[in-house]
C-alpha positions in Angstrom: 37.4 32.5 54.9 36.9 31.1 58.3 33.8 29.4 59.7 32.3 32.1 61.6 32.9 34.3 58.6 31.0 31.9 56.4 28.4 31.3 58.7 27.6 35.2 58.6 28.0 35.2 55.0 24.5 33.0 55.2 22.7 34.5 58.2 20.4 36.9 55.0 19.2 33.5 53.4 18.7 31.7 56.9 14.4 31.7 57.6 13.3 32.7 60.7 13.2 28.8 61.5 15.7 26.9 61.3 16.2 24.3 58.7 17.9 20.9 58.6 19.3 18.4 56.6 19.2 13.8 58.0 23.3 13.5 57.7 24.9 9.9 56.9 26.3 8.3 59.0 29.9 9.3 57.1 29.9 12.6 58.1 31.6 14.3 61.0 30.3 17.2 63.0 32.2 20.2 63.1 30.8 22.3 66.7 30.8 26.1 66.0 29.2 27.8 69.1 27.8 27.2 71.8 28.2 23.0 71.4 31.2 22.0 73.3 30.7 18.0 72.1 29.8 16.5 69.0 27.9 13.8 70.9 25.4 16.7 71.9 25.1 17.1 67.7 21.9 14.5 67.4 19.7 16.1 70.2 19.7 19.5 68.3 19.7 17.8 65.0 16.4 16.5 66.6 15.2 20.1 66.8 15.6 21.0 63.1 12.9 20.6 60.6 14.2 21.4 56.9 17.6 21.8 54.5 18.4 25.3 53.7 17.6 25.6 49.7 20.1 28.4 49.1 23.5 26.1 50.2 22.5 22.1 50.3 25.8 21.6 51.7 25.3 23.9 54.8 23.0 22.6 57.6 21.6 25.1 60.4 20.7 23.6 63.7 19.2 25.3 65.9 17.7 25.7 69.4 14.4 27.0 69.1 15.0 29.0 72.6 15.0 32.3 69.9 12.4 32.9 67.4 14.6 35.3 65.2 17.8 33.7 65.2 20.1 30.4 66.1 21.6 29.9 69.6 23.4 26.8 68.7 24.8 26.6 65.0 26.6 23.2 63.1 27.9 22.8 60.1 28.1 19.2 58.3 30.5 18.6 55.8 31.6 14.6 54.6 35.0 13.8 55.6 35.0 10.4 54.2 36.6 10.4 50.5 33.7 9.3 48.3 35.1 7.0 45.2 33.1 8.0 41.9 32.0 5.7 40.0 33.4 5.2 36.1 30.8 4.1 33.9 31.7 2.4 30.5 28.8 2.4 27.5 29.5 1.6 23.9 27.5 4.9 23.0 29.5 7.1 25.5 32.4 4.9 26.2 34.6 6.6 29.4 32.2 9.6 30.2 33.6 10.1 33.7 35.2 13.3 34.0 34.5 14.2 30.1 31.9 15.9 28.1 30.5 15.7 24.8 29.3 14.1 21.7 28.3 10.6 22.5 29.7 8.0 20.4 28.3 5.8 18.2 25.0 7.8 17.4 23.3 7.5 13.9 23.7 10.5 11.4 23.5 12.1 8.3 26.9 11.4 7.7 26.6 7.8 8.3 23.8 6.9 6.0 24.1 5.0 2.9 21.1 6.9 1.4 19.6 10.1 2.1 15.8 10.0 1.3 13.4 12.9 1.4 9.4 12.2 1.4 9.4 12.9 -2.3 12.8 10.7 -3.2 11.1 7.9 -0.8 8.0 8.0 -2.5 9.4 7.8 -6.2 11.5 5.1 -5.3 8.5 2.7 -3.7 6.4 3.9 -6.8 9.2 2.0 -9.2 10.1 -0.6 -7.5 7.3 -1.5 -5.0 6.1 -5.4 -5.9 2.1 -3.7 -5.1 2.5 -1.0 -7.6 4.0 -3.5 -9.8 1.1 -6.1 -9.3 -1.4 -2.7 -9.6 -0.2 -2.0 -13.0 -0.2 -6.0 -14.0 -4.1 -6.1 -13.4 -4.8 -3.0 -15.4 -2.5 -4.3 -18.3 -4.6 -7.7 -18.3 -7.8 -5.8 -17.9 -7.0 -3.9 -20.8 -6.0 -6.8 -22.6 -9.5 -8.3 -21.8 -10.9 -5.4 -23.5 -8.9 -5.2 -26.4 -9.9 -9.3 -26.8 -13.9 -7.9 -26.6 -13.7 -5.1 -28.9 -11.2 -7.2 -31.5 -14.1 -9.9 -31.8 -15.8 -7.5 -33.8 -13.5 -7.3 -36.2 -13.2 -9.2 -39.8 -11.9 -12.5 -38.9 -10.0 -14.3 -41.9 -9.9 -18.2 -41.4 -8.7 -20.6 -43.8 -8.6 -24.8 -43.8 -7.8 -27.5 -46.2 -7.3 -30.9 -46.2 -4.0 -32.3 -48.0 -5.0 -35.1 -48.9 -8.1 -36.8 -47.3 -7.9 -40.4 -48.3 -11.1 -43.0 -48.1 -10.3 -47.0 -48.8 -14.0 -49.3 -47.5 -15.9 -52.8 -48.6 -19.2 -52.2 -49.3 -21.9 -54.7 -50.1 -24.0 -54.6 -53.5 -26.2 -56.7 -55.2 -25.2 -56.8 -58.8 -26.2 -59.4 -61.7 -24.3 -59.9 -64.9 -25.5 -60.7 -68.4 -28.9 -60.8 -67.1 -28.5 -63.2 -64.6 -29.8 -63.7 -60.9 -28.7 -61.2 -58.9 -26.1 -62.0 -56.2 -24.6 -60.5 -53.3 -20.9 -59.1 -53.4 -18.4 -56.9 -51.6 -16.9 -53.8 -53.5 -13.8 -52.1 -52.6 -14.2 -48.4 -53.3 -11.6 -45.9 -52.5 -11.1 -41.9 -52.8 -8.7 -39.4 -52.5 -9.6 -35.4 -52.3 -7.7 -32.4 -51.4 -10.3 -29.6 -50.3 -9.2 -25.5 -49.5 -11.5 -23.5 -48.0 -11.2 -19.3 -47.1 -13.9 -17.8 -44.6 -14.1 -14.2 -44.2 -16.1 -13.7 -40.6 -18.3 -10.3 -40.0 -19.3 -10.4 -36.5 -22.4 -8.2 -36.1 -23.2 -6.4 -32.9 -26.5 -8.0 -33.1 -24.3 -11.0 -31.9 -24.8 -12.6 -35.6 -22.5 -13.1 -38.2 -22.3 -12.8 -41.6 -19.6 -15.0 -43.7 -18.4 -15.1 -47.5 -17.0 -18.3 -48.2 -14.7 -19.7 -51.4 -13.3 -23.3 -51.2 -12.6 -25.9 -54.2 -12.8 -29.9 -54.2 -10.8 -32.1 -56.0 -11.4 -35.8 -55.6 -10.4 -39.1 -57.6 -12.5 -42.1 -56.9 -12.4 -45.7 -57.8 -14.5 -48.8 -57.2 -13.2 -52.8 -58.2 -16.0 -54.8 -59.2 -15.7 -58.7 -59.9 -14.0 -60.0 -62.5 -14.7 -59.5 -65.7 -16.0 -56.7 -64.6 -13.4 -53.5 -65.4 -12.7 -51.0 -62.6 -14.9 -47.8 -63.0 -12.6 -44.6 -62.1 -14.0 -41.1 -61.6 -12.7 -37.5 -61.2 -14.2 -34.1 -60.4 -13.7 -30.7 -59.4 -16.2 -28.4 -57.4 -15.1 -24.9 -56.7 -17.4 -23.1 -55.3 -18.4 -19.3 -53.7 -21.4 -18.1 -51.4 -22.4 -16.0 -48.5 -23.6 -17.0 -45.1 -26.1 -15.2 -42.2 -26.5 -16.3 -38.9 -28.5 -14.5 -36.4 -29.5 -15.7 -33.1 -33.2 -14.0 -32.3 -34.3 -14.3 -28.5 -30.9 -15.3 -27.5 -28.5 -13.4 -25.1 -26.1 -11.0 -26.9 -23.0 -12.5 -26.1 -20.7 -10.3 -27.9 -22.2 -6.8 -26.5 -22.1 -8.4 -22.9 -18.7 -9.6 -23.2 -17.6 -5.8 -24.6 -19.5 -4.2 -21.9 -18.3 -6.3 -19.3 -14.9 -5.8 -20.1 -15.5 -2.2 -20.2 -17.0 -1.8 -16.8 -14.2 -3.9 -15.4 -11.3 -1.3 -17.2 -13.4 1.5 -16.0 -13.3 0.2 -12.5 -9.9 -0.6 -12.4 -9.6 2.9 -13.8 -11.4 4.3 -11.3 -9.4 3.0 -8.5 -5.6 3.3 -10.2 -5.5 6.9 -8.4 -6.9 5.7 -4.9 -4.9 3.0 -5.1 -1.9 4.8 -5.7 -2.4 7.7 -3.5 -2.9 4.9 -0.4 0.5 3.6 -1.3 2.0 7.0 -1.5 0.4 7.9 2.0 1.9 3.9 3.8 5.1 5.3 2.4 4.4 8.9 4.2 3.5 7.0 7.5 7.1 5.4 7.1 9.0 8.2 6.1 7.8 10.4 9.0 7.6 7.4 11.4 11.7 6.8 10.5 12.0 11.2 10.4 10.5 11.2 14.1 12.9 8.1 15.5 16.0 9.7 14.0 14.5 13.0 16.1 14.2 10.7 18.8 17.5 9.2 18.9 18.8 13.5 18.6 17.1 14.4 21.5 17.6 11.6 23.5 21.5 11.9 22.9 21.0 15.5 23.9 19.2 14.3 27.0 22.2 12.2 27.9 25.4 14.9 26.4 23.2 17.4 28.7 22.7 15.0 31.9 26.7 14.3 31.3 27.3 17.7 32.0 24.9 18.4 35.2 26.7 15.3 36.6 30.3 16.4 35.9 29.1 20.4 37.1 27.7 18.5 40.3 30.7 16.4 40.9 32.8 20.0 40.8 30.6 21.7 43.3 30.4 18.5 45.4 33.6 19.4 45.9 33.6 22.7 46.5 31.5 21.4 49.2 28.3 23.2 47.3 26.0 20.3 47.1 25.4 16.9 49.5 26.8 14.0 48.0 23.1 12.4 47.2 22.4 15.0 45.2 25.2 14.0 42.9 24.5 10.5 43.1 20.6 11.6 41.9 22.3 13.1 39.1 24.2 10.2 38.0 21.6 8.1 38.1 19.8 10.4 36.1 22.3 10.4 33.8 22.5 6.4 33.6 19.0 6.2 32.3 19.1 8.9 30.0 22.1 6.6 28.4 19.6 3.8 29.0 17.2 5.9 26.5 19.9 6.7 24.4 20.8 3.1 23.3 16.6 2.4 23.4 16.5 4.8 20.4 19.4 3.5 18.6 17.2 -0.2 18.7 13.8 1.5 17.8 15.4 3.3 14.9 16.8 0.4 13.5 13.7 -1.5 13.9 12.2 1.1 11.9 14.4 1.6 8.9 14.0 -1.9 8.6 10.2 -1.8 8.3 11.0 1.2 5.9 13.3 -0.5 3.4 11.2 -3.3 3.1 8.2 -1.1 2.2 10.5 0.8 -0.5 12.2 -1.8 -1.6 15.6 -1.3 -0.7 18.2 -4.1 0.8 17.3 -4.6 4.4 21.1 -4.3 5.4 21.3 -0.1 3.9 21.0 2.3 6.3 18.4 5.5 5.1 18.4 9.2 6.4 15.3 10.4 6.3 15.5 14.6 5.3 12.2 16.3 6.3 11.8 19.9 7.0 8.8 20.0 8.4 6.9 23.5 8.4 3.7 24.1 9.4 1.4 26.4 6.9 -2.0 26.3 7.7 -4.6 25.0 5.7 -8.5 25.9 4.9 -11.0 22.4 4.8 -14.4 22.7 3.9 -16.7 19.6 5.1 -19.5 20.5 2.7 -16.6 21.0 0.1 -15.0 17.9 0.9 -18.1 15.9 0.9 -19.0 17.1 -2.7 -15.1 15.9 -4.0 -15.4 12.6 -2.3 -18.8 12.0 -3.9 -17.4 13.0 -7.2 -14.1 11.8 -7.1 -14.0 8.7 -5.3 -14.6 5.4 -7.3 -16.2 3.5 -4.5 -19.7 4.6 -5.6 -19.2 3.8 -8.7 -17.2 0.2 -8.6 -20.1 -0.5 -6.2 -22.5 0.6 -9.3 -19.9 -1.2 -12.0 -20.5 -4.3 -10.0 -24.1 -4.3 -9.8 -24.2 -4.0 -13.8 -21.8 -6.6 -14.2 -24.5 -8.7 -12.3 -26.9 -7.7 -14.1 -25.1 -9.0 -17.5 -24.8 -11.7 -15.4 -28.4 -12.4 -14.9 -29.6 -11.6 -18.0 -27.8 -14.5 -19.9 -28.7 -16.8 -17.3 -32.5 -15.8 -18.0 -31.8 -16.0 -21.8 -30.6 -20.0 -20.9 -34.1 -21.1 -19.8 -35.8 -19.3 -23.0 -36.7 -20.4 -26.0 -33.8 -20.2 -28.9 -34.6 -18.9 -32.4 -32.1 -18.9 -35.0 -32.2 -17.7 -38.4 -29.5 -19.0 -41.4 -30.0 -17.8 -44.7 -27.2 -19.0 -47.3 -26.7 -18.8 -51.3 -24.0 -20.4 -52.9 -22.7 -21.3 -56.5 -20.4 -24.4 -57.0 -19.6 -26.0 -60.2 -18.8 -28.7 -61.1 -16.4 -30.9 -64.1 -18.1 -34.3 -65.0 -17.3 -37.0 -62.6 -17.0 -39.6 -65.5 -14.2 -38.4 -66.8 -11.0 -40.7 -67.5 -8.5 -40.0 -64.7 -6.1 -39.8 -66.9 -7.6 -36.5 -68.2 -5.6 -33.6 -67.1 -6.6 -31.7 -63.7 -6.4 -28.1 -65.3 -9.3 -29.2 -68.1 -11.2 -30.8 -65.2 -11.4 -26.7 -63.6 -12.1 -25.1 -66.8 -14.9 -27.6 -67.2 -16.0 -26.7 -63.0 -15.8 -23.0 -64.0 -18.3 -23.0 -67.2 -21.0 -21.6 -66.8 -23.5 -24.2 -68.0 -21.5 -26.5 -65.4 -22.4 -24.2 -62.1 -25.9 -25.0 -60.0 -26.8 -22.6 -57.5 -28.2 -23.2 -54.3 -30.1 -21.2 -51.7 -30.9 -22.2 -48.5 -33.1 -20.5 -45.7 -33.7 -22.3 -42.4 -35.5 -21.3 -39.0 -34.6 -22.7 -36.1 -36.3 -23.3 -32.7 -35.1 -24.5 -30.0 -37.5 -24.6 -25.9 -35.8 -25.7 -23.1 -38.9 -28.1 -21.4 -37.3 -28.7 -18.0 -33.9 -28.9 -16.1 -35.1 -29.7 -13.0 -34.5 -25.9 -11.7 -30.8 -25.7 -12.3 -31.3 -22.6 -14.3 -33.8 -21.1 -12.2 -31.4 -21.8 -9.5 -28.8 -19.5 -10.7 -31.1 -17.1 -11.3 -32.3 -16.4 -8.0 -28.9 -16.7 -6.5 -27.7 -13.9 -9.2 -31.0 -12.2 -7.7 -29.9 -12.0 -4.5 -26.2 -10.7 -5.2 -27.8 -7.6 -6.9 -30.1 -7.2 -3.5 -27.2 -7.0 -1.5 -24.5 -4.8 -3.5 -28.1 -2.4 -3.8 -27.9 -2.4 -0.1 -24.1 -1.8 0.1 -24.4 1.5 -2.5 -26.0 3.4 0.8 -23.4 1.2 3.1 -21.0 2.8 1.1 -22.5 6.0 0.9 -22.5 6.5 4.4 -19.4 5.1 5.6 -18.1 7.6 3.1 -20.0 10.9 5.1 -18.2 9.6 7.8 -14.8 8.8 6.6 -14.5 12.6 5.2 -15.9 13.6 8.3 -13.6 11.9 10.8 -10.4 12.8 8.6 -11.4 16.4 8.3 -12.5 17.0 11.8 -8.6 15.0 12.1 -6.9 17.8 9.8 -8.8 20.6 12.1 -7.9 18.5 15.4 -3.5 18.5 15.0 -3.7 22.1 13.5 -5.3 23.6 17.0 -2.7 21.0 18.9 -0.1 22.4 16.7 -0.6 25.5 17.5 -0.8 24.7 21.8 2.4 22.3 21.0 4.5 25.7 19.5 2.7 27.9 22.1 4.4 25.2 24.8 7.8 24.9 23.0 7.8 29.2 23.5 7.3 28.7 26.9 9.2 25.7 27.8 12.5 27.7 25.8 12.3 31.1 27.8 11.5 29.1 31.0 14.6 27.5 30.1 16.9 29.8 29.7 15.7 31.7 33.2 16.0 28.4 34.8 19.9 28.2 33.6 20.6 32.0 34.9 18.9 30.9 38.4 20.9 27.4 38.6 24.4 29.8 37.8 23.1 32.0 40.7 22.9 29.4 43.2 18.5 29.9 43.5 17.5 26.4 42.7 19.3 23.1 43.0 20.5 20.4 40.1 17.3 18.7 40.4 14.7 21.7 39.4 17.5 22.0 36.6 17.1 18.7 35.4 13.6 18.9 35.8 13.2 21.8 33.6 16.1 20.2 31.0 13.3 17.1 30.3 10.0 19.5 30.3 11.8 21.2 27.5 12.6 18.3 25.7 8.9 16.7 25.8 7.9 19.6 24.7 10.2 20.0 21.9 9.4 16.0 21.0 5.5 16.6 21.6 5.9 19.5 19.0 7.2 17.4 16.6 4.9 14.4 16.6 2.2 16.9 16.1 3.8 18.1 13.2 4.2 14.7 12.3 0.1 14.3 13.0 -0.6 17.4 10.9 1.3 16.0 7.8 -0.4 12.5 8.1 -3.7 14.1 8.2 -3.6 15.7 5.5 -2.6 12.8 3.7 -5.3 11.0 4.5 -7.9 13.7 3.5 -6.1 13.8 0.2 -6.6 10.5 -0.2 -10.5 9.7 0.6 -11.1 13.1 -1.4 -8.7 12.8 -4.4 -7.6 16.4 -3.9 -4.4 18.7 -2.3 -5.7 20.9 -0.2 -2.5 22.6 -0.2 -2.3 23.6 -3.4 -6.3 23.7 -4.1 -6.2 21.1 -7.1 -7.1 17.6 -7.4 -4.5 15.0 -6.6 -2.1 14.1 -9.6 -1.5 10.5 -10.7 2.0 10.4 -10.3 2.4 7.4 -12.6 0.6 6.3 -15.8 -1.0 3.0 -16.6 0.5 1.1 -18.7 -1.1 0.2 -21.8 -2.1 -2.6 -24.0 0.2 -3.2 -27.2 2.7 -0.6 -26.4 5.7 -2.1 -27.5 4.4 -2.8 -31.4 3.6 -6.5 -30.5 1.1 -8.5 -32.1 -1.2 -10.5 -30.3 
């Protein structure tokens, strides 16, 4: 086709005034017309204004002597050969002249592990070091408790001494055959061996009651002066009786220590659940975080396969002689940051599966797919509903009310310190006994019998009352008392603290579930859009109506959009987690939360403590 040909071809899409493109300096002008010099080229450049949109590469200048239509007519095409560049990237290597997958980018196929939210959240539930320390603390709680309810039970002690031996000078006046009395040292010495059994009732009235049985054997001797023989003796006392202690005005020690360490278990209890359903939603975070960055690092490699191709389709009509050369260079310098992006992603997702591994406690060094498909089913949230749950539910209420009674235990055995102390002890017991003048050369066994006759046994009874008044301490008590005092004044004022920080945690996160499902919806709304404006952009750049730029334009609106659709599915997800969480209950399936673990319990494994 020749020039005047082409130049026809164009005369429909030419406006009534004339259009015009600033030429480098490269270029040469080629005159069609009227012009007889290309030196006369820069005064009628001078009287163009714009760039015809419908052929970039075709300049009209014009003399505006005519309204309707050109009197003097250039075209400007680059004569100079333009070297393009080759760009080398170790995600795209040689991309000049070559389209794509880029190489190098993250996948399924390259992961070590794939993880979905449920195989993620199994996997930090077993071997997560704070579910591990969670369970330790309720297994030593419990253990507390099983310690206070035990020390009511029979308690069977037993203690002897094998042998007890006694050697000691002592003085004595003695006189012999009627003389003066004198002044004289006596050796005595004694061996026993004594056995005794206890068998403890502790009595929730923080009294005791105890049956005892014990036997004493002992052998004595004393050396007296000369002539004087050695007197020897040996006895036996077994005996049996029954013991009562009860303390009357003092504080019950063994139904504050049971009750304490049941407030503390039922605390613990309380917050097994919360506590676990916070971990599960940290892992969630993670999961989705890692979920969105592999998204990321897709769509940005999309970005850059796509840019690839607008450059290498620019290139080709650059040298048609379609397109000006600085739209092409626009292009690939589009295209270099998109690769810039590209290897941005690759960094932030590996930033992030480290975070991720760390929190479910696999090696740093293995690399995780995260598998989410992500749908979006609307839910129904009550505020008045999700108050009532929260209220009924949640344990920070009540561990707010378990620690109040714990000081309240607390104070009441102080108090009982500065009050008077009255104990009662009633005993009975029957011991006998085997004549202590007995040779020691008499057999042990006739020494019992002789302990265990009945005329030989003496019982004894014994009732005692005893009171004991503190008189002063110089305040120390009373010290701890008010300071006890004023713990329970403040954890009274944090119940309604609590209280209302609760009204408005439940309301900020349902107001939060509410908020992402309306920008849910305007995010898919905007992805419908953004597609079908998408695919009529394509048809319109094939047709020649818009240039690469508009294209490109339209290529990155659809790919916020499509990004912006998935952090809000993202949001939505995380929102409901956290309503879950401050109200103990899935929405999605309308029942409360389930503990997805058990507590471990006390004495599980058969041992004995």
């Amino acid at each position: 086709m020749g020039v005047t040909q082409m130049l026809n071809s164009h005369v429909e899409s030419i406006p009534k005034r004339c259009r015009t493109l600033l030429l480098p300096t490269t270029v040469t002008l080629l005159l069609v017309g009227l012009a007889t010099s290309p030196a006369a080229a820069p005064s009628a450049v001078q009287d163009c204004e714009t760039v015809s949109e419908a052929e970039p590469s075709v300049v009209w200048i014009a003399s505006p002597t005519k309204a309707d239509e050109p009197s003097v007519v250039w075209i400007a095409k680059t004569t100079a050969a333009v070297e393009q560049p080759r760009y080398q990237s170790s995600v795209g290597g040689d991309q000049a002249g070559q389209e794509g997958q880029a190489v190098g980018v993250f996948t399924r196929e390259d992961a070590d592990v794939v993880l979905t939210l449920q195989g993620a959240i199994d996997l930090a539930l077993d071997q997560s070091y704070t579910i591990y320390t969670l369970k330790q603390q309720f297994l030593q709680t419990s253990y507390l408790l099983e310690n206070a309810k035990r020390q009511l039970r029979t308690r069977i002690d037993f203690s002897s001494t094998l042998p007890g031996i006694n050697q000691q000078i002592s003085p004595d006046l003695l006189s012999m055959e009627g003389g003066e009395q004198k002044l004289v040292f006596l050796r005595d010495s004694s061996t026993w061996l004594q056995g005794e059994l206890n068998i403890v009732q502790p009595l929730i009235t923080n009294g005791r009651v105890v049956l005892s049985a014990g036997m004493v054997g002992f052998d004595a001797f004393r050396k007296l002066p000369e002539p004087l023989p050695r007197v020897d003796a040996r006895s036996v006392q077994p005996s049996v009786g029954v013991q009562f202690n009860q303390p009357l005005f003092q504080y019950n020690q063994v139904r504050g220590a049971l009750r304490n360490a049941q407030l503390s278990l039922e605390g613990l209890q309380l917050s097994y659940t919360e506590d676990e359903l916070q971990r599960i939603n940290q892992v969630s975070r993670q999961f989705y975080a890692l979920f969105a960055q592999q998204s990321a690092l897709e769509l940005a490699d999309q970005r850059y396969r796509q840019s690839e191709r607008n450059y290498q389709s620019g290139m080709r009509r650059q040298n048609a002689g379609l397109i000006a050369e600085t739209d092409v260079m626009r292009l690939n310098v589009t295209r270099m940051n998109d690769l810039d992006a590209l290897e941005s992603a690759k960094n932030f997702l590996e930033q992030q599966q480290f975070a991720f591994n760390r929190l479910v406690g696999l090696p740093l060094d293995q690399r995780v797919w995260a598998e989410a498909s992500i749908e979006y089913e609307p839910i129904e949230v009550d505020l008045k509903r999700a108050l009532e749950l929260a209220f009924d539910k949640r344990s920070d209420l009540r561990r707010a009310e378990i620690d109040r009674e714990q000081l309240q235990l607390e104070l009441r055995r102080t108090v009982s310190h500065g009050r008077p102390d009255l104990q009662l002890n009633v005993g009975y017991d029957v011991t006998g006994n085997s004549s202590i003048t007995a040779s020691p050369t008499e057999n042990w066994q006739k020494h019992l019998e002789e302990s265990l006759n009945r005329d030989n046994r003496s019982p004894n009874t014994n009732i005692t009352l005893t009171l004991q008044v503190p008189l002063f301490d110089w305040g120390r008590n009373a010290s701890l008392v008010e300071r006890l005092a004023s713990q329970i004044q403040v954890v009274d004022r944090g119940i309604e603290e609590v209280r209302q920080d609760l009204v408005r945690t439940v309301t900020d996160r349902v107001r939060d579930v509410e908020s992402a499902m309306r920008r849910l919806e305007i995010q898919q709304a905007n992805v419908q859009v953004a597609e079908t404006s998408w695919g009529f952009t394509q048809k319109r750049f094939d047709r020649g109506e818009i240039t690469i730029t508009e294209l490109a334009q339209a290529q990155a609106q659809l790919a916020q959009t499509r990004t912006n659709q998935l952090n809000a599915l993202i949001q939505f997800e995380l929102a409901k987690a956290d309503l879950k969480e401050i109200t103990l209950w899935d929405w999605e399936t309308n029942r409360p939360a389930r503990q997805r673990t058990q507590p471990p319990q006390p004495f599980e494994r058969g041992r004995q403590r």
